[in-house]
N, C-alpha and C positions, 0 to 999 in steps of 0.2 A: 534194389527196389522190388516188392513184393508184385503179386500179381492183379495188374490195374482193371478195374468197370470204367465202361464210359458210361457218361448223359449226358446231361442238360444241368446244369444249375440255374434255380428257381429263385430263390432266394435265401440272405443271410441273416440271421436275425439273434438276439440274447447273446452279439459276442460271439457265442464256439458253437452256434449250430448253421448248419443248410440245409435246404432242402434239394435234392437232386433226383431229377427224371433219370431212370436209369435208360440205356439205349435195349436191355432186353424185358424193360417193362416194370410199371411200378415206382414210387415214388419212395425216396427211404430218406430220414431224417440223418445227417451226416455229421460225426466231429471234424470243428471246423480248429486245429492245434494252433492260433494264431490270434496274438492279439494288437494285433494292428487294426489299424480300421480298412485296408485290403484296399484302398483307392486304387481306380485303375488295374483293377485286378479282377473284378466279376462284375458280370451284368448278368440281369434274367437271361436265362439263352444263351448263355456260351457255353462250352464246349466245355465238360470236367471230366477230371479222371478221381477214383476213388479206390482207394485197399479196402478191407476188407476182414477184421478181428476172428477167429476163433475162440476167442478170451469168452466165455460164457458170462463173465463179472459184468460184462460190457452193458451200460442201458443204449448206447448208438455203437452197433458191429463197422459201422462205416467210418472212412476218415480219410476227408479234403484232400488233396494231397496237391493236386495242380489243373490252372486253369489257363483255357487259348481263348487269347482278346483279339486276336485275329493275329497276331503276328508269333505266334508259338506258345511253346507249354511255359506257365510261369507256376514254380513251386512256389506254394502256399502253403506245407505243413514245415513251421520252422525249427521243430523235433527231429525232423528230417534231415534238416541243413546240416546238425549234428551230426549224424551219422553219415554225413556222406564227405564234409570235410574232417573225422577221422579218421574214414580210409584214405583221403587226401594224403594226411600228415601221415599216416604209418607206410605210405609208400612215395614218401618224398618228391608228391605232387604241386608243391607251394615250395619253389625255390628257396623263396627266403625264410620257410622254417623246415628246411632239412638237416641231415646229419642228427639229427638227438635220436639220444639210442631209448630213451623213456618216455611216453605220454601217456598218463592220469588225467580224468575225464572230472567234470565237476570237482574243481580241485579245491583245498580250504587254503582258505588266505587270512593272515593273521597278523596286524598291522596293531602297533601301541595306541588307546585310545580310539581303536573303533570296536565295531562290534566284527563278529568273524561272518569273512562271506566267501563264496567262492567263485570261479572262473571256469570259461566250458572248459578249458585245456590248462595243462602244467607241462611241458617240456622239458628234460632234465639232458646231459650229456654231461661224459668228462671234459674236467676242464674248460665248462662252459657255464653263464648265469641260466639260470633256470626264465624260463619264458612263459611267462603268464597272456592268455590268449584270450581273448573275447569275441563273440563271432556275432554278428547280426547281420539277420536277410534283410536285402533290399530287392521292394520290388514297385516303390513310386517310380513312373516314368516322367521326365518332365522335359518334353523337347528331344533332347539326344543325350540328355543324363539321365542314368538310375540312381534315386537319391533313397535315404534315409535320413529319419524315420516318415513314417506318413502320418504321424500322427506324434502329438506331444508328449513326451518319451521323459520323467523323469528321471524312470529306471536306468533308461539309457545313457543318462546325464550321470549316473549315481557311478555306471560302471569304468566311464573315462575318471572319474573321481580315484576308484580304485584304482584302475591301470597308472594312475599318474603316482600315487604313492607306493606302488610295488617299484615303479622307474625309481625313485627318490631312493628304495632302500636297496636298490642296488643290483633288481631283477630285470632281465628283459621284457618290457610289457608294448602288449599289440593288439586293436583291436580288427578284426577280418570283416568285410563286409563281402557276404555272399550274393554277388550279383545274380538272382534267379530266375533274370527274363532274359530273351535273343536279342530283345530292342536295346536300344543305348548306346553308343560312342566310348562314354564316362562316367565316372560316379561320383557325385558333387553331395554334401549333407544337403539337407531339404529344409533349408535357411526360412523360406518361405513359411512353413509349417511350424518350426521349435527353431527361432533363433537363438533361444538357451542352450539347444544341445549342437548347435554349429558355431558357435563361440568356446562352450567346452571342447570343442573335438580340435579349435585352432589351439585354446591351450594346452591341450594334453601334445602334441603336435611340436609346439614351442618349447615341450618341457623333456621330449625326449621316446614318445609315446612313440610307436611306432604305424602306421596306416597301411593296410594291403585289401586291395582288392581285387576280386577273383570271381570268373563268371562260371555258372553251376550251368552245362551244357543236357538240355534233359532231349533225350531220347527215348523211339521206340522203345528199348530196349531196359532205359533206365539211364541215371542222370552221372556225369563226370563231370568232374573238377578241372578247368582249366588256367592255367595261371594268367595266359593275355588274350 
């Protein structure tokens, strides 16, 4: 984790922008890497942390990163969740995708009669099917579940689409769902919100799709991967 600003988040607005009161002054327009609709995730006034670009290209230096609704930090940049369940897997932090000696990142997946698309991970070992990975934050809270998605998620439907047809030709396919907040018990799809893509997640499920969920422990310090 790079080195965090606090404030205040103001408000969200256009999708990928915030506005955040900094705590050493000043108000700066922030990228917000998330395109969920963030329910239960930000109010004017809470508590935010933010990085911080050198990339001179940048029109916003700033970038969302995670917010406290009172009960701890919930990562909100899901650019993030990537890099922090890669160093998960390349240190055999996720029991049940250890041992592969190979992981390729945005991998291409090549299926007869679709078009080519890719997966956040590819897992390779000898002697082993290759495991195609899918990874999505959750950070709807609902009761004592963290659900996904919070929001009508075609893309999300499209991707249990693909992991059910990598299963078919013979791959191991998984999608992970990064639990990003302290709250929660369990992690239930958010039926409520897209029963299209919690009916997908029981088929893919029935078909051989594999389900893991993992909570992303953010600290002081910066955020780990815990498996239970």
């Amino acid at each position: 984790m790079p080195r965090l600003y606090r404030g205040k988040i103001l408000r969200r607005y256009q999708r990928f922008l915030a506005d955040v009161q900094l705590a050493r002054g000043g108000v700066v327009t922030a990228h917000c890497p998330n395109t969920g609709a963030m329910t239960a995730c930000w109010k004017p006034g809470a508590p935010a942390q933010l990085s911080h670009s050198k990339n001179p290209g940048r029109k916003f230096p700033y970038t969302l990163e995670r917010v406290d609704m009172g009960g701890g930090w919930i990562g909100v940049n899901t650019v993030r969740v990537n890099h922090i369940i890669a160093h998960a897997l390349t240190h055999g932090r996720i029991p049940q995708l250890a041992g592969y000696r190979e992981m390729r990142r945005e991998a291409a997946f090549q299926s007869p009669g679709l078009a080519p698309a890719r997966f956040d991970f590819c897992l390779r070992g000898k002697n082993r099917a290759a495991a195609f990975v899918e990874v999505k934050n959750a950070t709807l809270l609902a009761g004592d579940s963290v659900q996904f998605p919070d929001a009508v998620s075609l893309r999300g439907r499209k991707h249990l689409q693909l992991l059910m047809r990598a299963k078919k030709l013979g791959h191991r396919a998984v999608v992970l769902f990064a639990v990003s907040r302290p709250e929660g018990g369990h992690f239930t799809p958010a039926r409520a919100i897209d029963p299209g893509y919690a009916d997908t997640l029981e088929q893919a499920a029935a078909m051989g799709v594999e389900i893991i969920a993992v909570r992303l422990r953010h600290t002081a310090r910066g955020v780990e991967c815990v498996s239970r």
